[in-house]
N, C-alpha and C positions, 0 to 999 in steps of 0.2 A: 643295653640301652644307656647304661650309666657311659658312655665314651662319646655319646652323642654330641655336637655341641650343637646346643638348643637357643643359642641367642636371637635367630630369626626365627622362632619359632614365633611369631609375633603377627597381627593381622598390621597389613601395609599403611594405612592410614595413623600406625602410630610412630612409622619411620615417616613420612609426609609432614607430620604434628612436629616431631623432632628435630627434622630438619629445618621448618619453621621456626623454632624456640631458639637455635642456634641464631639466623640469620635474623630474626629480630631483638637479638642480644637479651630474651626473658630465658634464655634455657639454665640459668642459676638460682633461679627465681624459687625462693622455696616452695612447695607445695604437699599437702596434708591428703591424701588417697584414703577411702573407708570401704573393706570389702564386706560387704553383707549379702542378707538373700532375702525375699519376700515371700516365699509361700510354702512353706515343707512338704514336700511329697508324697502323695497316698493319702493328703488330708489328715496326717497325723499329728500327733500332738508334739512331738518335739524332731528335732534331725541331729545327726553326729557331725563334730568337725572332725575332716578327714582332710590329707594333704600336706599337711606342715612340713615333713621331714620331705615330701619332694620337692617342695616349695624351695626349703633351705638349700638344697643341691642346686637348686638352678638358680639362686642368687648368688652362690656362691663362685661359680663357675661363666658368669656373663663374659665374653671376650668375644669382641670383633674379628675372625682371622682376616687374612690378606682376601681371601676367597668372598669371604663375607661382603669386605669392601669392595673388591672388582665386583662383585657382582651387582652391589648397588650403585655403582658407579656407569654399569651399562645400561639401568635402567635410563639413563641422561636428564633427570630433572633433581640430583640431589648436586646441594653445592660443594665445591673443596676442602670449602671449611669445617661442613655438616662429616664429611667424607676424614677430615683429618681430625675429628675431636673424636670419633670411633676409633682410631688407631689406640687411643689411649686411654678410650675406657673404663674406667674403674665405677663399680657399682658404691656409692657413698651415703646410704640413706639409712635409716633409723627404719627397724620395724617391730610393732608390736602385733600380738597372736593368741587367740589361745588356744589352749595345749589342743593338739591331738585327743581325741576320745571324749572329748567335754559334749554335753549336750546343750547344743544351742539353738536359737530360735530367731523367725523374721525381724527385721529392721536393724537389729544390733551389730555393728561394727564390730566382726569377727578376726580380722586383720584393718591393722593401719599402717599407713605406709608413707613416712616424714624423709623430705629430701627436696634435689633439684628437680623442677619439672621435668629434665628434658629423661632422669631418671625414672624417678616418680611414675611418670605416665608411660612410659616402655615396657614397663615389666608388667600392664594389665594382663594383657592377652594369655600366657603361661601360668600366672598366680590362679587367674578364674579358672582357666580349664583344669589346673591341679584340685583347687577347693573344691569345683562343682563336681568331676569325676569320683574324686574319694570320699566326698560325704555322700554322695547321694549313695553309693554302693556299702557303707560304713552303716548308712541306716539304714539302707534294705538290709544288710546282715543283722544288726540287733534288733529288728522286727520280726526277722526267720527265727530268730535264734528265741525270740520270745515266745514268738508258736510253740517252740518244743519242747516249751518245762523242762528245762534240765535233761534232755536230750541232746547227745553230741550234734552236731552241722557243722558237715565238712564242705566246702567250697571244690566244686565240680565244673567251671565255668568256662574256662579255658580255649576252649573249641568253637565257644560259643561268644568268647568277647570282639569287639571291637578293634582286634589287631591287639600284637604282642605287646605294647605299653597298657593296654586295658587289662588283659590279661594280668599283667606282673603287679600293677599298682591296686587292680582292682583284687587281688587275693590279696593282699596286704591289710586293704582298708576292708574289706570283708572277714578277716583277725581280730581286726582292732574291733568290728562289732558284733563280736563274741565268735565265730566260726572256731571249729577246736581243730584247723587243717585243710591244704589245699589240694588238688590232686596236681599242681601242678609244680615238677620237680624243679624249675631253675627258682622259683621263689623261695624253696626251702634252702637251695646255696644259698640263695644271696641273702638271702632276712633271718634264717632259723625256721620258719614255720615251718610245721610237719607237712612231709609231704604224704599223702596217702592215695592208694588203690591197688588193686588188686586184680580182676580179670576183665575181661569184655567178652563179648557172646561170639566173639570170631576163635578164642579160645579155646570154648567148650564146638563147634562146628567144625574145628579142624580137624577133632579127633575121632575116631570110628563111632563112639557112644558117647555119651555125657556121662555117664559111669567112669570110661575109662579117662574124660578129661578134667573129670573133679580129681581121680585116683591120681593123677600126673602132677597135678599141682600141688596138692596134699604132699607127695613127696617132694617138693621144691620147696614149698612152705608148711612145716609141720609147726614151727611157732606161732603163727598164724594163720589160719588156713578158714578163707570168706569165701562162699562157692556161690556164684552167680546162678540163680535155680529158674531164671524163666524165658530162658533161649528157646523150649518147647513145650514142657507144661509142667508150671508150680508146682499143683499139689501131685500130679501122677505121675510124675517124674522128678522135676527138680531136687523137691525136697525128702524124697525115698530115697534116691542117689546119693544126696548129700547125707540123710541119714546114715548106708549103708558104711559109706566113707568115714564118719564120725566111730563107726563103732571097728571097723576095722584097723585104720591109722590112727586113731588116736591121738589125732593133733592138741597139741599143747592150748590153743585157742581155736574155739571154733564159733562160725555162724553162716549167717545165708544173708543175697542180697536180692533184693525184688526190684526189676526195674520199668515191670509194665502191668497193666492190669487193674482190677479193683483192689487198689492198697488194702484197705480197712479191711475187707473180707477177707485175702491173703493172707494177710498177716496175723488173722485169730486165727484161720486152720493153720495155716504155717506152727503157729505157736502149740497148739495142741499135739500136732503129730510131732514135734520136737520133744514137748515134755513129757508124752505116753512112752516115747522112745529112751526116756533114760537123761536128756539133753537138756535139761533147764538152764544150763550155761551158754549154749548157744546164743549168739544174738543177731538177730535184726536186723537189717539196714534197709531202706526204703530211700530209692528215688524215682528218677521221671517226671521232668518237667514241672517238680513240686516249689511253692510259694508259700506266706506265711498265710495266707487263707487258705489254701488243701492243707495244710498243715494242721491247722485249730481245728477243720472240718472233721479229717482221719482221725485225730484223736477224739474228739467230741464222740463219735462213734465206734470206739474201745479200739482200734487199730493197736493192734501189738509190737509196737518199734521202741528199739533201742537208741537208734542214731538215725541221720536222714546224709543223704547226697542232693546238694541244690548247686544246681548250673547256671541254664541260661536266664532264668527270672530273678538268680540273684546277680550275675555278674554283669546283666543289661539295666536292671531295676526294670525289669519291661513294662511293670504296670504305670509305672511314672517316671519315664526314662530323661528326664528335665530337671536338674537343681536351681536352675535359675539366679545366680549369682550375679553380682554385677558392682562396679566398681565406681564407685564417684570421685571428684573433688569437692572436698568440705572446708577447704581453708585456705588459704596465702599467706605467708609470712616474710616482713621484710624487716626493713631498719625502725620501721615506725610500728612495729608488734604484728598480732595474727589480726586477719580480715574473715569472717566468717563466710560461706559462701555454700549456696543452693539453689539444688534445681527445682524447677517449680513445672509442673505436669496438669494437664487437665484431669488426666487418670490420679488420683488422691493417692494411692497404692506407690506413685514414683515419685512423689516428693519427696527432697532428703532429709536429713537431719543435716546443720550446720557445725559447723566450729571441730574443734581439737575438743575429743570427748574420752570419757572413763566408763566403764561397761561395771558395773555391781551386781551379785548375787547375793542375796538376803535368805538367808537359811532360819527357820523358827529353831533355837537351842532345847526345845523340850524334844520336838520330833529327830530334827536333823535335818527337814524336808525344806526344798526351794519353795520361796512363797512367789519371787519376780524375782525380775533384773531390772534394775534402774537403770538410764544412759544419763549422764552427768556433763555440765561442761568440764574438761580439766581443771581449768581455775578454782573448780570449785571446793578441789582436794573429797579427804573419805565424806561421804554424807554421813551427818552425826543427829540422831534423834531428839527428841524429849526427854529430860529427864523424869524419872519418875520415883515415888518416895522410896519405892522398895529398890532401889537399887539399879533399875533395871530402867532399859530407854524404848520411846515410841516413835515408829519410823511413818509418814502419809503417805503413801506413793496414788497414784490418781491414770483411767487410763486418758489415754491420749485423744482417742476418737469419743470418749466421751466423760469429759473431766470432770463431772460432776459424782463421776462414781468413783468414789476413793475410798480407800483402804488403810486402815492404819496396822501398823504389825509389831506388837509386845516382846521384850526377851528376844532376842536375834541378834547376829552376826552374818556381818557382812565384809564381800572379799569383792577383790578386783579380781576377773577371772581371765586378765588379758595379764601376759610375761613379754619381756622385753629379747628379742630375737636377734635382730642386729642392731649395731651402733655404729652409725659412720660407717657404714658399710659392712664390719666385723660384727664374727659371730659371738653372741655372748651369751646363748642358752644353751643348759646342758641337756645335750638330745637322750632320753630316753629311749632303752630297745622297744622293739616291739612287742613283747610281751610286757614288758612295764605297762606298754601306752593300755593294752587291752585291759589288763588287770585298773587300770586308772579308769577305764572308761565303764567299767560294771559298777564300780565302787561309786560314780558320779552319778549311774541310772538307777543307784538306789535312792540317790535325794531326791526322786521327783515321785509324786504321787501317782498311784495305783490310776487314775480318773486320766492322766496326764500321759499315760503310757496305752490307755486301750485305744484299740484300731478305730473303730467308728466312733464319731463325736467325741473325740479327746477333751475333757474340758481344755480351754485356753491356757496356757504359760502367760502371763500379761510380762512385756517388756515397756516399761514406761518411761516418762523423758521425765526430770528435776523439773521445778517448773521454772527456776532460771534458763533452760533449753527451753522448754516449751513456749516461754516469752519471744525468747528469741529465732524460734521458728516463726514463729506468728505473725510478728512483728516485720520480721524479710519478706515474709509472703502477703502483707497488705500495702510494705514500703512499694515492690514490686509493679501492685497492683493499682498503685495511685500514679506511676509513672505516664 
């Protein structure tokens, strides 16, 4: 996929836009892009940013070929000029991001993106479908991954995604939210992640017994040796078989995988006739169409599992297969400073936030725990508290939909949790691997409260505006409305 070039990978209305910008001489025109999302998935309390480092590939790599051009050239409605300033392309814009692995939440400007309009607004289409594809599969994995207390999840999805870019990005971004492995080997070349599996039930069917094709594999794999036990029957066959095999070969590692049936039940006889047999090392593995609800279910009911195999529920997000990202313009910038600029919606949900803004995370210093994220204008520089006698400062953040309910928060620190990505085109963050990002992104889902992480009824993450934005949302949206 990486040899692709992806510069049309764009929906046509932003080549139409483009070519407009050129022929009415505003395609210089600066322009301030804010990528956010409205609704987190599954009704959950927080979502993962996912995306960045494919993000960076494909801004880095934007070039018009010849092919490019002929080909919008046959379309007959783009101009010469529109047609000759692609020849020469260069991507020139400022972007800010935050990282990979962070957990973030509706309304807040997760990417921004400062440059020429005719830039600017080209690179929608590719940026959202990166963001929306790998956070949404980033947070279905650290929701799976939360099901399993400290049970491995390997990512199994493969077969079942969306075509081989869903596939390769979305075992990435199912890494990064906690998955310990994919089964799918060109992600392990190309990223490091482990690749993992072992047999399939055509395996054990091709050979005269299941005996004799656990015994086969066993000798293939005596350092690890997983015998898939429910090609015909778990407990009166599979797991005897494999038993017998444990105690004759003597593989170096042993266990058994279960891929159909009543999990929970299986897997307590399973575990029994392992352990009367001598086998307490043996382990577990458990899939079949499982999610992070059969997941909390099986355990909740003693299910005896070491690790799990999650497919197509995680590499679809099938329960809420919708991130809903979407891209505005927030601003203009010319000779005479920034213009603030929004859209205004009968739906309340689509209104935006104006101006060139700074995204804050306010951590309480006793716990360590996120309390909000304030959106800030730029101008405004760090938001700085009250001071107070002991040393320490008071911050007010208030929510938006109903600003009478405010909050004051004692003793904290606060961070800008957006990094500077490009300049002028260049790249100027250092990309972390992918196991950096993942280890970064546990480390982050420890500052958020326990209330903030559970499935049903998450309490709320509040993201609030300064009330210098909140004026001046208000303010555009009655200017508007006296027009």
């Amino acid at each position: 996929m990486k040899d692709i070039n992806l510069t049309l990978l764009t929906d046509f209305y932003e080549l139409t836009m483009a070519n407009g910008y050129i022929n009415s001489g505003i395609g210089e025109k600066t322009g301030y892009f804010d990528a956010f999302f409205r609704n987190i998935p599954d009704h959950g309390g927080y979502a993962i940013m996912g995306g960045l480092d494919h993000i960076i590939d494909y801004l880095s790599n934007l070039k018009f070929t010849d092919e490019d051009i002929e080909f919008l050239r046959s379309k007959g409605i783009f101009s010469e000029k529109f047609l000759e300033y692609l020849k020469n392309f260069k991507f020139e814009c400022d972007v800010w991001s935050v990282p990979e692995g962070t957990p973030i939440f509706p309304r807040e400007p997760v990417i921004t993106v400062r440059g020429p309009m005719i830039q600017a607004q080209f690179v929608e289409t590719a940026l959202l479908m990166m963001f929306n594809h790998e956070s949404l599969i980033a947070t279905k994995a650290s929701r799976i991954v939360r099901a399993a207390q400290g049970r491995a999840v390997m990512e199994f999805g493969s077969r079942r995604a969306h075509g081989a870019a869903a596939a390769m990005y979305g075992a990435r971004a199912a890494y990064i939210g906690g998955c310990a492995g994919t089964a799918c080997a060109i992600v392990d070349r190309e990223t490091g992640i482990p690749a993992l599996g072992t047999m399939a039930h055509s395996w054990v069917q091709l050979f005269p017994t299941e005996y004799e094709a656990f015994k086969a594999y066993a000798e293939n794999y005596p350092e690890n040796c997983i015998l898939l036990v429910d090609t015909f029957d778990v407990l009166k066959s599979g797991v005897p078989n494999a038993i017998r095999i444990f105690r004759e070969m003597k593989p170096k590692k042993m266990g058994i995988r279960i891929d159909s049936g009543d999990i929970a039940y299986l897997t307590k006889q399973a575990r029994k006739m392992l352990d009367d047999a001598g086998f307490p090392q043996a382990t577990i593995t458990a899939s079949n169409a499982l999610d992070e609800y059969l997941i909390r279910d099986i355990i909740l009911e003693g299910a005896r599992i070491d690790s799990f195999g999650v497919g197509e529920r995680l590499i679809t997000a099938k329960s809420d297969p919708v991130f809903g990202g979407v891209y505005k313009l927030s601003a203009i910038e010319d000779e005479n400073g920034v213009t603030p600029k929004i859209k205004i919606s009968e739906n309340v949900g689509k209104i935006t936030n104006p101006g060139v803004k700074s995204v804050y995370r306010i951590y309480a210093n006793d716990s360590g725990k996120a309390q909000g994220d304030l959106i800030t204008l730029k101008e405004e520089g760090i938001p700085v508290g009250t001071k107070n006698s002991d040393g320490t400062e008071t911050i007010e953040i208030f929510d938006e939909e109903s600003p009478w309910k405010r909050k004051e928060i004692t003793d904290y620190t606060i961070k800008d949790i957006r990094v500077k990505i490009f300049e002028h085109g260049k790249l100027v963050y250092d990309r972390p691997s992918v196991k950096e990002v993942q280890k970064y992104c546990q480390d982050q889902l420890e500052t958020l409260w326990e209330e903030t992480l559970r499935f049903e009824n998450p309490q709320t993450y509040y993201v609030d505006l300064s009330q210098k934005l909140f004026d001046l949302k208000h303010n555009m949206i009655d200017g508007y409305r006296k027009r």
